[in-house]
C-alpha positions, 0 to 999 in steps of 0.5 A: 491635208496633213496638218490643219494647223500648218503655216500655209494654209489659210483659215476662212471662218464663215458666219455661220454653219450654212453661211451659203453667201459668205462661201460663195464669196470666199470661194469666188475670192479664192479662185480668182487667186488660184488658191489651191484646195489644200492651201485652203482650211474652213470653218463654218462655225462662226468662231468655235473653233478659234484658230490663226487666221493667217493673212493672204498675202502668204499666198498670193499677192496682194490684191489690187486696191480696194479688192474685196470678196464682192467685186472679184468676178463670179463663179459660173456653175450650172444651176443643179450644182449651185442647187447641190451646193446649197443643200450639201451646206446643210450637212453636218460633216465638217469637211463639207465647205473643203469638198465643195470648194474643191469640186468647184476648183476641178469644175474649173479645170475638169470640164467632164466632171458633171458628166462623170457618174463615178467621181468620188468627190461628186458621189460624196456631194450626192450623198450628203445631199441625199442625207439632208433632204432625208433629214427634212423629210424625217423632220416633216413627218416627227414634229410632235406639237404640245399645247401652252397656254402662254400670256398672248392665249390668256390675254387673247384667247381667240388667237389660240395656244402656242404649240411647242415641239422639240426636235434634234436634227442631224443636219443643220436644217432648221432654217432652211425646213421653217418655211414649210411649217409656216405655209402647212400650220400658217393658222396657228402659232407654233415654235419648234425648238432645236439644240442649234436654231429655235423658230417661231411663227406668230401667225405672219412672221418666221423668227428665229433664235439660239438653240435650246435645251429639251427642258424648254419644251412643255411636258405631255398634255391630255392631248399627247395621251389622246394621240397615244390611245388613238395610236394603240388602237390603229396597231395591227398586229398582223401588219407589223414588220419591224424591219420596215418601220425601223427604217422609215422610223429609225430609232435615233428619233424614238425618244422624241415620239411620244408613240415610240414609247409604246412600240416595244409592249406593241412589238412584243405582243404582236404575235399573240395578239395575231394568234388571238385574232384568226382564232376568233370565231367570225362575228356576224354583221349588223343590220344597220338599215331600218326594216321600214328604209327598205323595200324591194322592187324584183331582184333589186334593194332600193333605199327609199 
């Protein structure tokens, strides 16, 4: 498109940046309307990012009567791309809402296009899908909870601490990954914070509220400095590959895992530490069973 803000084109403001129903019912209006692409510009900011919007009529004609974006007909896709829709929405690239509404006005006009292993556009959506759920991933395995002792606790102190985490996602996946943390800590309260959508779980119910600031999460508790002397202990230097890690741990998270800030020391003293070990002399094993436990029968050890 060769200017956003061009008289021709039309502006769709969503509620949202995963206003998934909101595109759904703008793109089925759309479509009915033989609204091309490129007459198209979206904006799944809820507002941010103020611009005319321009009347439809510029377009097309004017709808019937009582014409609304709910009673135009819907949109048949096959369930693996409304699948793909729902989780490429959750990307942060901005032109997400243009590449899938242009997918479905080929899908219209294009009956090969599932089949086409090579389409670019469709590679581009696999892609960002991908990126996604490799953020939720990323999310379910960095999460670092902090205890607080919030006024509930100290009213009640059977119901336990509020435990707290802070964690910037690269994708707009707060609310789509909380009901994997309600179901695997359904136990307990907890709150993960964000930059862009905070969630809480008070041991029935999911909430959710505007984003937050790092300050918001607690500092580091006796149980972080447990978890690090724990972490310290398990490190084999003769295992480490640094490459390997970097990749399952890339370092955009580092600053929000309390471990991370040991990786450095560990990396760089790994190979003394390796030259310590193979050169120590062998230790002898430990009787752990008592002489009286024991008794032999032939060639056999019994315990008794």
């Amino acid at each position: 498109m060769n200017d956003l803000f061009a008289d021709d084109c039309l502006q769709i403001t969503l509620a949202g940046p995963t206003d998934m129903a909101g595109f759904r019912q703008a793109a089925r209006h759309l479509l009915a309307k033989a609204t091309r692409p490129e007459q198209v510009v979206w904006h799944g900011t809820g507002g941010v990012m103020a611009q005319k919007a321009l009347d439809l009529r510029k377009l097309q004609p004017a709808p019937e009567p009582g014409a609304t974006f709910e009673n135009v007909p819907a949109i048949h896709v096959t369930p693996e791309f409304l699948a793909l829709c729902e989780t490429v929405i959750l990307h942060s690239d901005a032109q997400r809402f243009e590449l899938l509404y242009r997918l479905l006005w080929r899908m219209a006009r294009e009956p090969g296009l599932k089949q086409d292993p090579l389409d670019a556009d469709m590679s581009l959506a696999r892609q960002m899908a991908q990126a996604v759920r490799r953020d939720m991933h990323k999310m379910k395995a960095f999460v670092r909870f902090r205890t607080v002792a919030d006024d509930i606790f100290k009213n009640r102190p059977t119901d336990g601490p509020l435990h707290v985490a802070w964690f910037e996602p690269e994708h707009h996946i707060a609310e789509a990954i909380a009901p994997f943390f309600a179901k695997r800590f359904t136990q307990m309260r907890w709150a993960i914070l964000t930059p862009e959508r905070c969630m809480a779980w008070d041991g029935a119910n999911l909430r959710f509220s505007p984003g937050g600031l790092k300050s918001d999460a607690p500092p580091p508790d006796a149980g972080e400095a447990l978890w690090l002397t724990y972490y310290q202990s398990i490190f084999n230097p003769a295992r480490l590959k640094m490459k390997a890690m970097q990749k399952e741990m890339p370092r955009r998270y580092w600053r929000n895992l309390p471990e991370a800030q040991l990786i450095s020391a560990m990396a760089t003293g790994a190979d003394q530490r390796q030259h310590a070990m193979l050169t120590q002399a062998a230790s002898m094993p430990v009787r752990r069973i008592p002489a009286h436990k024991q008794a032999v029968d032939g060639q056999n050890l019994l315990l008794i």
